[in-house]
N, C-alpha and C positions, 0 to 999 in steps of 0.2 A: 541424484543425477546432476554431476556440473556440466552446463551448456557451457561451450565458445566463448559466449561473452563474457563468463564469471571472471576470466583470466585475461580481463581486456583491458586497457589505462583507461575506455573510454565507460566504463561499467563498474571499476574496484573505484573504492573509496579516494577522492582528493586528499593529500597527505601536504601537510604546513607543520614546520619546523615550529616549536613549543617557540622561540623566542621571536616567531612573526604573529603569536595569536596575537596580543594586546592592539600590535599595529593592524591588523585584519579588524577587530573588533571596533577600535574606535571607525575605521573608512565606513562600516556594514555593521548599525549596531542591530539590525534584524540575523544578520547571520546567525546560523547554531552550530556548535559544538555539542558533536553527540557521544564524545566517550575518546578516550588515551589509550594510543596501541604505543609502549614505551615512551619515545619523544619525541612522538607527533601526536596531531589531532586530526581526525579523519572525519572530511564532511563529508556529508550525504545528502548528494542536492536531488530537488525533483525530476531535472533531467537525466539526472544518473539510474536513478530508481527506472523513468519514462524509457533509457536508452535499454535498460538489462532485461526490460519487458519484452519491448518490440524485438527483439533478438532472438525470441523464443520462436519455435518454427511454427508460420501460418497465421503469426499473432496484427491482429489491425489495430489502429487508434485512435478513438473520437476526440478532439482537445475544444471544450467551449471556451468562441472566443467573443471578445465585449461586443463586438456586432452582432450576435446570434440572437438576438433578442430577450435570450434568455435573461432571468435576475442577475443580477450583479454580484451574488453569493455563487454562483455556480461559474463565473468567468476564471477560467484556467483548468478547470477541474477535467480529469481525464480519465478516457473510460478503456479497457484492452478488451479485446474479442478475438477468440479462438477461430479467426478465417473473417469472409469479408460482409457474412450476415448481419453482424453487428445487431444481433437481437437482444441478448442478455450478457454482460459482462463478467469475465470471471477474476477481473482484480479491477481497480478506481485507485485514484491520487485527487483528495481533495486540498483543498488551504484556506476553507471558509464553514462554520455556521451553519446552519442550513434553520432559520428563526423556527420554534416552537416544534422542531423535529428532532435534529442533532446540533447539539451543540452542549457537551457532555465533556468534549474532549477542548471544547475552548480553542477552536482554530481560529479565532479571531486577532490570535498574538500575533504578531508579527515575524513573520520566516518561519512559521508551522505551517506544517503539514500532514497528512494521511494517509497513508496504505492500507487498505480494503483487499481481502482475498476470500473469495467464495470457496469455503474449504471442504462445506457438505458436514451431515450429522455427523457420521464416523471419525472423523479427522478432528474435527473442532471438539469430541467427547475422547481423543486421545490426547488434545494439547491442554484446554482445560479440565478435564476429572468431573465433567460434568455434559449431560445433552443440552442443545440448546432450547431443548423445553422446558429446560430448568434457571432459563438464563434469567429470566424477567423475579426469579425469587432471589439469586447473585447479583444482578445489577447495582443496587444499593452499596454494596461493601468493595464496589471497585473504581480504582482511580481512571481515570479513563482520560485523564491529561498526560499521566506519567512514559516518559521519551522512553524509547526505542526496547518495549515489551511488549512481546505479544500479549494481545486483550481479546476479549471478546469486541465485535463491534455494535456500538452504543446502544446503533438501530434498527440493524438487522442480524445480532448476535441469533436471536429466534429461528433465523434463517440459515444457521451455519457459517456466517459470517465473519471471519478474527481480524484486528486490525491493529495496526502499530504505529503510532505517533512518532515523530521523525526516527524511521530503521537506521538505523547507524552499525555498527559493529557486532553488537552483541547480538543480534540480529538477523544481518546479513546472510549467513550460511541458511537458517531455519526459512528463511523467509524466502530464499532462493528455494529452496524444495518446493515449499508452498505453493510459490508461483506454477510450479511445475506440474505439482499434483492436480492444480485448479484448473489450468489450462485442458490435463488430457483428460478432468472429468466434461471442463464443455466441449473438447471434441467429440468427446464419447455422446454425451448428450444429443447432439446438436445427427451425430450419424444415426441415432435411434429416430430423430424424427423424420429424417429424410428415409427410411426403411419404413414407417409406417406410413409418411405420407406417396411411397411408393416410387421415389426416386431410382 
């Protein structure tokens, strides 16, 4: 299902003509380049990602910022929720570490980042070929730095979990579903418990 924003300037990939990357590179040597659609380079910034999220219907979003108290590993990182409960999130953007937890995927570079999608058993044993009860024996044999491929994620792959190191292009389409399928499982979710708690 493509939503409204898929087809928005403010949600498709920034497009830079091949002969302005070197000059882009040297002003931003954090920027990334995540992949060649002919001759351009199509980035894929966090607010791009943040913008195609919220755009999803009934979607909120938590962003920690450096006053919040929180660590310093966790300032930017963003959380989406399916309406304004904000109990459990069904997609994250991180760009840090998180010391003796995650940090598998090496977000510690500079200009990385993370997409987290709560995808659920079924889904994450249709995209990887495996349950994620299986994942903690898979772990070992996967890269979990390499850009813009769906993975398992590091920490909570167990939990049905996939994530993808800066989404760029090859990506993009899959990744847009994902979001979608995540979303209307926590909406589904979230009206199960309002039905049992008798709303």
């Amino acid at each position: 299902m493509r939503t409204a924003c898929a087809d928005s300037p403010c949600c498709r990939p920034r497009s830079i003509g091949r002969g302005d990357f070197r000059a882009v590179l040297r002003r931003d040597p954090g920027q990334r380049f995540t992949g060649w659609f002919n001759d351009t380079v199509e980035v894929m910034t966090v607010d791009t990602w943040a913008a195609r999220i919220r755009a999803l219907p009934g979607v909120t979003e938590t962003r920690i910022e450096p006053d919040s108290g929180m660590p310093p590993y966790t300032w930017d990182d963003r959380f989406f929720f399916a309406g304004e409960d904000r109990m459990r999130p069904f997609a994250t953007i991180v760009g840090h570490d998180v010391p003796d937890f995650d940090t598998l995927s090496d977000l510690d570079r500079p200009g990385v980042h993370r997409l987290n999608i709560e995808v659920g058993r079924s889904e994450f044993t249709n995209l990887f070929g495996y349950g994620p009860e299986q994942f903690s024996d898979r772990r070992p044999g996967i890269d979990f730095t390499v850009a813009d491929r769906l993975i398992p994620h590091p920490a909570y792959g167990v939990q049905g979990w996939a994530s993808v190191v800066q989404p760029g292009p090859a990506t993009f389409d899959e990744v847009g579903r994902l979001l979608e399928h995540a979303r209307s499982r926590s909406v589904a979710r979230l009206a199960r418990m309002r039905t049992s708690e008798g709303e």
